[in-house]
SEVOTOR-238385 format. One record per atom (N, C-alpha, C, CB): residue in three letters; x, y, z. Coordinates in steps of 0.1 Angstrom, whole numbers, padded with zeros to 4 digits, always signed. Each point is the difference from the previous one (the first is absolute). Glycine has a CB too. Layout:
BEGIN
ALAXYZ;...
//
This chain:
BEGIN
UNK-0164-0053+0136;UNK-0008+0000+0013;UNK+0010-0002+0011;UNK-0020-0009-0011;UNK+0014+0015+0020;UNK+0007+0002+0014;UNK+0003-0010+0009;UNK-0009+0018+0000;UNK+0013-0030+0007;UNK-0005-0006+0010;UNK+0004+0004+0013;UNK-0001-0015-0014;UNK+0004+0026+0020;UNK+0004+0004+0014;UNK+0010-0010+0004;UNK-0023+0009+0006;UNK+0024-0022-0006;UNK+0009-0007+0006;UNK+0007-0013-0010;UNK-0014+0008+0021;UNK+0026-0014-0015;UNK+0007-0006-0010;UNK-0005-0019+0000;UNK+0023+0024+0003;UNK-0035-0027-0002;UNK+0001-0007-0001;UNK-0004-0006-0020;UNK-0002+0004+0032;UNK+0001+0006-0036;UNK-0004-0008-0014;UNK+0010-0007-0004;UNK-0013+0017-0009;UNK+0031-0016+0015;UNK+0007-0012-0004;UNK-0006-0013+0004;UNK+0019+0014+0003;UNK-0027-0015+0004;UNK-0006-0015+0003;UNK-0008-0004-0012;UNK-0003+0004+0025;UNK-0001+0004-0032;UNK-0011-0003-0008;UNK+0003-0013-0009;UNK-0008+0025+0002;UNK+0000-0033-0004;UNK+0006-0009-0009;UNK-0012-0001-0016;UNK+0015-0015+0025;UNK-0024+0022-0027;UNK-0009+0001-0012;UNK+0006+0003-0007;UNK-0016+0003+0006;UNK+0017-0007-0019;UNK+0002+0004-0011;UNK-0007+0012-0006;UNK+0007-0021+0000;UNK-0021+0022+0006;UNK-0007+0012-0005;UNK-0004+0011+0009;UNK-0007-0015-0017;UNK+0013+0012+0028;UNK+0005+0015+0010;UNK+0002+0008-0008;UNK+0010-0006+0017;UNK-0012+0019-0014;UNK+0005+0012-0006;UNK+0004+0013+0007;UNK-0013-0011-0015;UNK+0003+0009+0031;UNK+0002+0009+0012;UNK-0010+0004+0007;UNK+0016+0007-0011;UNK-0018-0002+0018;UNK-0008+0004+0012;UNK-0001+0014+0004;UNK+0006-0020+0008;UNK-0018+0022-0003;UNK-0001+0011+0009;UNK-0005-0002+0013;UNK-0002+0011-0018;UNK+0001+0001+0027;UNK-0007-0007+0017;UNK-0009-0013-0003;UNK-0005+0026+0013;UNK-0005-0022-0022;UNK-0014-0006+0003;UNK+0000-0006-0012;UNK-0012+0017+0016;UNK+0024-0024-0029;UNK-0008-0005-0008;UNK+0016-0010-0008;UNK-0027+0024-0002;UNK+0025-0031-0001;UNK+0007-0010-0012;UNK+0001+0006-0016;UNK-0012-0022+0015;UNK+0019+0021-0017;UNK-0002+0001-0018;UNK+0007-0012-0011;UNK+0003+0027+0005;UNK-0010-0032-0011;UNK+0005-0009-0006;UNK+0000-0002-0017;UNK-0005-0007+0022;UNK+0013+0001-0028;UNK-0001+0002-0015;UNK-0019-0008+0000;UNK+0035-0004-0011;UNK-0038+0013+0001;UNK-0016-0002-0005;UNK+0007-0011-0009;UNK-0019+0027-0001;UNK+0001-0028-0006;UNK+0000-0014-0012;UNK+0003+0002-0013;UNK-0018-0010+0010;UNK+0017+0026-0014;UNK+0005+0006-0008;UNK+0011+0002-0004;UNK-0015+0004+0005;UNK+0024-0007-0017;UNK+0013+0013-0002;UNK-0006+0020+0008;UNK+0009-0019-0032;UNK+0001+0017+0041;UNK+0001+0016+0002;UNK-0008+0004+0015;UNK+0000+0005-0029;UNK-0015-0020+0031;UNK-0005+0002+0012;UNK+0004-0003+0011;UNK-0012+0000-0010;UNK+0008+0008+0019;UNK+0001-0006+0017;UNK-0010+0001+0006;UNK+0018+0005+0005;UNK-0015-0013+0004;UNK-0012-0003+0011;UNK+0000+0003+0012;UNK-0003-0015-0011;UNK-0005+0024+0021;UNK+0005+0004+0011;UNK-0012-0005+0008;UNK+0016+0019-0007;UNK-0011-0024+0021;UNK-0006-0005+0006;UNK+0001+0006+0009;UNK+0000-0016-0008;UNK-0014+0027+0016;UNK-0002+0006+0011;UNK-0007-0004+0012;UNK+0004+0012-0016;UNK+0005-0014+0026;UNK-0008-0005+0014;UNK-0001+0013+0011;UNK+0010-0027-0002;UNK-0019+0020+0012;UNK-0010+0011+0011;UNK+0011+0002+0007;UNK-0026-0009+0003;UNK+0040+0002-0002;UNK+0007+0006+0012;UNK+0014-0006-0006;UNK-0019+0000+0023;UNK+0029+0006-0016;UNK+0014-0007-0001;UNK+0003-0011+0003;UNK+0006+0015+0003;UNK-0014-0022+0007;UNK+0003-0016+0009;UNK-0008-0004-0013;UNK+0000-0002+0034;UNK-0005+0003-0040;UNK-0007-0016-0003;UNK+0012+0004-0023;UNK-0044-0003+0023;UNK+0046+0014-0023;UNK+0010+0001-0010;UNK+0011-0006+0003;UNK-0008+0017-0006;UNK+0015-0018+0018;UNK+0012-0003+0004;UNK-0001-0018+0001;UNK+0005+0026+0013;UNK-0014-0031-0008;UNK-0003-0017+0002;UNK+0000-0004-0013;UNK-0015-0002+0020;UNK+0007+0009-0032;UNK-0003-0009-0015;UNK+0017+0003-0002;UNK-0032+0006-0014;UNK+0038+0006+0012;UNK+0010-0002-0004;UNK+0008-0008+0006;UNK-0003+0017-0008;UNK+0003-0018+0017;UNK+0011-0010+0010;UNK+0000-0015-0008;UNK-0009+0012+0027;UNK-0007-0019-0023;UNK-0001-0010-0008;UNK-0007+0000-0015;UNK+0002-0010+0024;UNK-0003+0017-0028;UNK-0005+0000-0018;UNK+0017+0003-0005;UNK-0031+0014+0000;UNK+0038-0003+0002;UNK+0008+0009-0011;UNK+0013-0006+0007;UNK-0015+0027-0008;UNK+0014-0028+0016;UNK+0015-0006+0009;UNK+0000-0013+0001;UNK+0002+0019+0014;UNK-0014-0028-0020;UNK+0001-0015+0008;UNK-0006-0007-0011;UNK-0003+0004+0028;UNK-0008-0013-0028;UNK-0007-0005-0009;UNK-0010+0009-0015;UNK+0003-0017+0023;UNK+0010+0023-0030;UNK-0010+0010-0008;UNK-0009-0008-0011;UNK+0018+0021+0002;UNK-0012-0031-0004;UNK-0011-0011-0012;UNK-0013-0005+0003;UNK+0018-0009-0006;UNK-0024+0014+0024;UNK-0009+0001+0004;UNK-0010+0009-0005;UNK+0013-0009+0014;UNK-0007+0022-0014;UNK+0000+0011+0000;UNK-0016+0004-0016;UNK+0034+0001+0013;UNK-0046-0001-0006;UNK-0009+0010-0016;UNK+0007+0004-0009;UNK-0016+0010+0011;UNK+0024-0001-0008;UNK+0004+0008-0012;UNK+0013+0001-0008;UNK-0014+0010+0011;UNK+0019-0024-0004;UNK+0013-0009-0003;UNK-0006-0008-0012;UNK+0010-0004+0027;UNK-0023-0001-0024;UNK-0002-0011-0010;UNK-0005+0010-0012;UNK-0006-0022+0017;UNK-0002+0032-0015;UNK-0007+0008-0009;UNK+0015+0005-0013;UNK-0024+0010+0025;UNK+0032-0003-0018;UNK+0008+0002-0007;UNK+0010-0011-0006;UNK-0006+0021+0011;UNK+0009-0031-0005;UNK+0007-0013-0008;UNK-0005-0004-0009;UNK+0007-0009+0014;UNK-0024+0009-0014;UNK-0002-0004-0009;UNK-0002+0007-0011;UNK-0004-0011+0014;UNK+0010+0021-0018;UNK-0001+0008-0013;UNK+0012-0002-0003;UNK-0015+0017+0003;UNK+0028-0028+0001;UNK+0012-0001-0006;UNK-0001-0012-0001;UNK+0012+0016+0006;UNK-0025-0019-0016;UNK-0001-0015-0003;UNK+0011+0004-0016;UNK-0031-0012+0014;UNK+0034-0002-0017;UNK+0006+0004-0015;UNK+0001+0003-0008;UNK+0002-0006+0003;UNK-0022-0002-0007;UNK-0006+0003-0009;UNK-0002+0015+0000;UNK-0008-0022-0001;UNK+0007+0032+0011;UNK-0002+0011-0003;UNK+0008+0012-0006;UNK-0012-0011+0014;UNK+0026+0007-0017;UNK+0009+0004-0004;UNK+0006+0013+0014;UNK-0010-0008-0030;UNK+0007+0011+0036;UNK+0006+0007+0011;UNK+0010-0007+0007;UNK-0019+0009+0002;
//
C-alpha cells in the first residue's frame, strides 16, 4: 500500500502494515488477515494515526483484537 507521504516512519504499531488516502491497514486476527480501516475523510485518518499508530497504540481496538491471538496457549 501507498501512503503519499513519509510519515509511516513515525509509526510505532507493531501491526501497521500501511495506508492509503482514506484508510489504515492492519495485521487481522488471523494468520494471513488484515484489517482495513476506512474513514469519511483524510483529517479524521490522519488524527487516529497520529495518536493511535504513532502514539498510544495499546489503546488502539484493533491493537488489542490482534494481541490477543498471540496468546501462548495458542501456539502462534
Amino acid at each position: 500500500m501507498h501512503t503519499g507521504d513519509w510519515s509511516a516512519v513515525s509509526v510505532r504499531c507493531p501491526f501497521w502494515r500501511g495506508e492509503t488516502e482514506r484508510a489504515i491497514c492492519c495485521e487481522g486476527p488471523s494468520r494471513g488477515e488484515l484489517v482495513r480501516r476506512i474513514f469519511p475523510n483524510k483529517a479524521l485518518k490522519k488524527e487516529l494515526k497520529k495518536r493511535l499508530c504513532c502514539g498510544e497504540y495499546e489503546s488502539c481496538v484493533v491493537y488489542k483484537m490482534v494481541w490477543a491471538t498471540y496468546d501462548e496457549t495458542s501456539g502462534l
